[in-house]
SEVODO-312941 format. One line per field, with one value per residue (C-alpha): x, y, z. Coordinates in nm, 3 decimals, decimal comma. Example, Ala and Ser with C-alpha at 12.3 -4.5 7.8 and 13.67 -1.06 7.14 Angstrom:
2
east = (1,230;1,367)
north = (-0,450;-0,106)
up = (0,780;0,714)
# end
This chain:
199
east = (13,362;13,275;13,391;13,164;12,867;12,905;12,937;12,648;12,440;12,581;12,486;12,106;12,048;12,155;11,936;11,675;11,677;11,746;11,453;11,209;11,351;11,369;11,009;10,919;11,154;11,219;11,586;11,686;11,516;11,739;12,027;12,304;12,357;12,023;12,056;12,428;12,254;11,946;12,163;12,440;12,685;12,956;12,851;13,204;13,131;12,836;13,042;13,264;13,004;12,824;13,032;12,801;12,445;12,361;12,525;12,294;12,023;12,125;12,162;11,795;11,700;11,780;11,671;11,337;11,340;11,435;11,108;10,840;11,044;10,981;10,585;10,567;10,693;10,433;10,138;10,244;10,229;9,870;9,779;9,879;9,833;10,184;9,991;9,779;10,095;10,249;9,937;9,952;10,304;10,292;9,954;10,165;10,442;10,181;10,044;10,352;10,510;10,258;10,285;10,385;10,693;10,760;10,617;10,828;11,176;11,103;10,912;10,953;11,300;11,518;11,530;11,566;11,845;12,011;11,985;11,798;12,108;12,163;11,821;11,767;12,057;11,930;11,578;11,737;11,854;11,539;11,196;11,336;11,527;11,220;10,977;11,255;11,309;10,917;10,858;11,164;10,961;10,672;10,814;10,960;10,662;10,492;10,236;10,409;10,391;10,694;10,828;10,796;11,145;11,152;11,410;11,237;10,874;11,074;11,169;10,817;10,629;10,866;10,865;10,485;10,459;10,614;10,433;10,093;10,246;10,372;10,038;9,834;9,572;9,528;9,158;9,047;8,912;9,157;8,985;9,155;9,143;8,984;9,100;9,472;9,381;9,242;9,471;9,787;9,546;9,521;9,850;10,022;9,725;9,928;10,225;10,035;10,020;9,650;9,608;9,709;9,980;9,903;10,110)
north = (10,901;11,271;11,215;10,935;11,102;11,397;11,210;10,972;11,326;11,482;11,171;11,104;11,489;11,463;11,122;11,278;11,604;11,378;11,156;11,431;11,556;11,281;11,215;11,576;11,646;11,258;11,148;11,335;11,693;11,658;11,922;11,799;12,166;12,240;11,919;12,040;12,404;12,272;12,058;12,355;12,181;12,187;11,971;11,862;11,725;11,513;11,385;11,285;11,090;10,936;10,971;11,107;11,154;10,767;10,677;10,929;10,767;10,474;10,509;10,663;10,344;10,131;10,275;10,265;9,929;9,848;10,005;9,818;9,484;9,575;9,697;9,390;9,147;9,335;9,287;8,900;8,893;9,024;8,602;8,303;8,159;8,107;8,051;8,337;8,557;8,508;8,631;8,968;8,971;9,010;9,240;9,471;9,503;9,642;9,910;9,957;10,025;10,287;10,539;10,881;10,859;10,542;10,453;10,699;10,606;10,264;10,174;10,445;10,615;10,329;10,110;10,398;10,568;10,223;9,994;9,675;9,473;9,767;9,792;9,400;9,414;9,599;9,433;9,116;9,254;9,389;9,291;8,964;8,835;8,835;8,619;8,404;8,305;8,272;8,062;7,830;7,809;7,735;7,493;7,271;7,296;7,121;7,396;7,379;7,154;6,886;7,038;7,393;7,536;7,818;8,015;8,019;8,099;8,375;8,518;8,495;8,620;8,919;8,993;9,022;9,186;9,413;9,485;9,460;9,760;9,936;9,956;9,953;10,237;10,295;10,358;10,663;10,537;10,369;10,024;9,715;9,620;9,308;9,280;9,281;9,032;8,783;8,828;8,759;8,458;8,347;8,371;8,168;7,937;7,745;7,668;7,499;7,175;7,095;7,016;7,181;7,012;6,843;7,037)
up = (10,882;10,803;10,459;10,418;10,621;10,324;10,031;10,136;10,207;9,872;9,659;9,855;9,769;9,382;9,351;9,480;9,300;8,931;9,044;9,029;8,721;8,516;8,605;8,533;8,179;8,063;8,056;7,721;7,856;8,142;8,225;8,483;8,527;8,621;8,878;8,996;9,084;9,281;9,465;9,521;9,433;9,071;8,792;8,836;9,164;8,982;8,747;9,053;9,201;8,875;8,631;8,337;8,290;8,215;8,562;8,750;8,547;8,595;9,033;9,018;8,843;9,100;9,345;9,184;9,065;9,460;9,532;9,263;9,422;9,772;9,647;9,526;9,809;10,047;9,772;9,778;10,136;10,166;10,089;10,251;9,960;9,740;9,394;9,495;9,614;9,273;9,120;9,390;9,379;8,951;9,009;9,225;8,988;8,768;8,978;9,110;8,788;8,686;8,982;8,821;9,003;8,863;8,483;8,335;8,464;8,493;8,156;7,928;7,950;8,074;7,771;7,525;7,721;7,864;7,617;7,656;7,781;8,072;8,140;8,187;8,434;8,646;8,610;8,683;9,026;9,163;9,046;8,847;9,137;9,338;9,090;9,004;9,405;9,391;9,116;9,216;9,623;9,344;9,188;9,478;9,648;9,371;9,264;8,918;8,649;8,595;8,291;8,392;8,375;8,579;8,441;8,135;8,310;8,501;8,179;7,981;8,309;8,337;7,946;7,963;8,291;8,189;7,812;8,036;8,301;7,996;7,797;8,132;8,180;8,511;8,626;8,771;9,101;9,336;9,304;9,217;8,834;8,808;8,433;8,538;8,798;8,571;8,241;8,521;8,645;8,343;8,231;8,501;8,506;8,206;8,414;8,707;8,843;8,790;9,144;9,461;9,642;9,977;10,246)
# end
């Protein structure tokens, strides 16, 4: 138990300590020594628990991309509405995605140092996994068209969210964007069943 009590301290401390560092430097500015010495501990012993520098990356990745799907489940949840929690839930991802601790890891580093394939696996656990289970609740509760396929609207939706998060620029005042609002409106407007369904 002490063993595991350590390594889960050890590990909790490195992940934090790359997080901020990989924000601060980018992934290919970033020194494992520098990370091993902050967290006083050998860079053998972070190789131990990561492997390499990708695998650190990688663990710091998740655990982000576990946050913007959590941020986004709690934006969803601020409707009753399910069309209009998709809408909050893919507005969220946005903002979400664009918080300094966030936009770099998540958007700009992770395909370039990943690779797309990598970088889409983990996608497809976090923020993918929850608009997929959304969209299918969507779709058997009649809100979508017939011929929507979902897996295929999953995919689209995600590609674009996340071009729109990528090239968003965040306003200066903490108010809700309006534009993002209605371009995601708009967006999903295409796969909807062009009346409500009678619950």
């Amino acid at each position: 138990m002490k063993n595991a009590e350590a390594t889960y301290k050890t590990t909790s401390s490195l992940l934090k300590i790359a997080r901020k560092h990989f924000t601060d430097f980018g992934y290919f500015e970033v020194s494992l020594e520098k990370i091993a010495e902050e967290g006083h501990v050998t860079r053998g012993a972070v190789y131990h628990h990561f492997k390499n520098k990708s695998g650190l990356f990688t663990a710091v990745l998740e655990s982000v991309q576990k946050e913007v799907a959590a941020h986004i489940e709690i934006e969803a949840m601020k409707s009753n509405d399910p069309w209009q929690q998709l809408i909050l839930g893919c507005a969220g991802f946005v903002y979400g995605a664009n918080t300094k601790e966030v936009r770099r890891i998540l958007l700009v580093d992770a395909p370039a140092a990943l690779g797309w394939d990598a970088w889409r696996q983990v996608d497809q656990k976090t923020s993918m996994s929850v608009l997929r289970r959304h969209i299918d609740e969507l779709k058997a509760r009649g809100y979508l068209r017939d011929d929507v396929d979902t897996a295929l609207m999953t995919y689209s939706l995600s590609g674009a969210l996340n071009e729109l998060a990528l090239h968003y620029a965040k306003p200066e005042t903490n108010s809700e964007d309006d534009g993002i609002m209605n371009t995601i409106s708009h967006f999903v407007s295409g796969f909807k069943e062009k009346s409500d369904p009678v619950l």
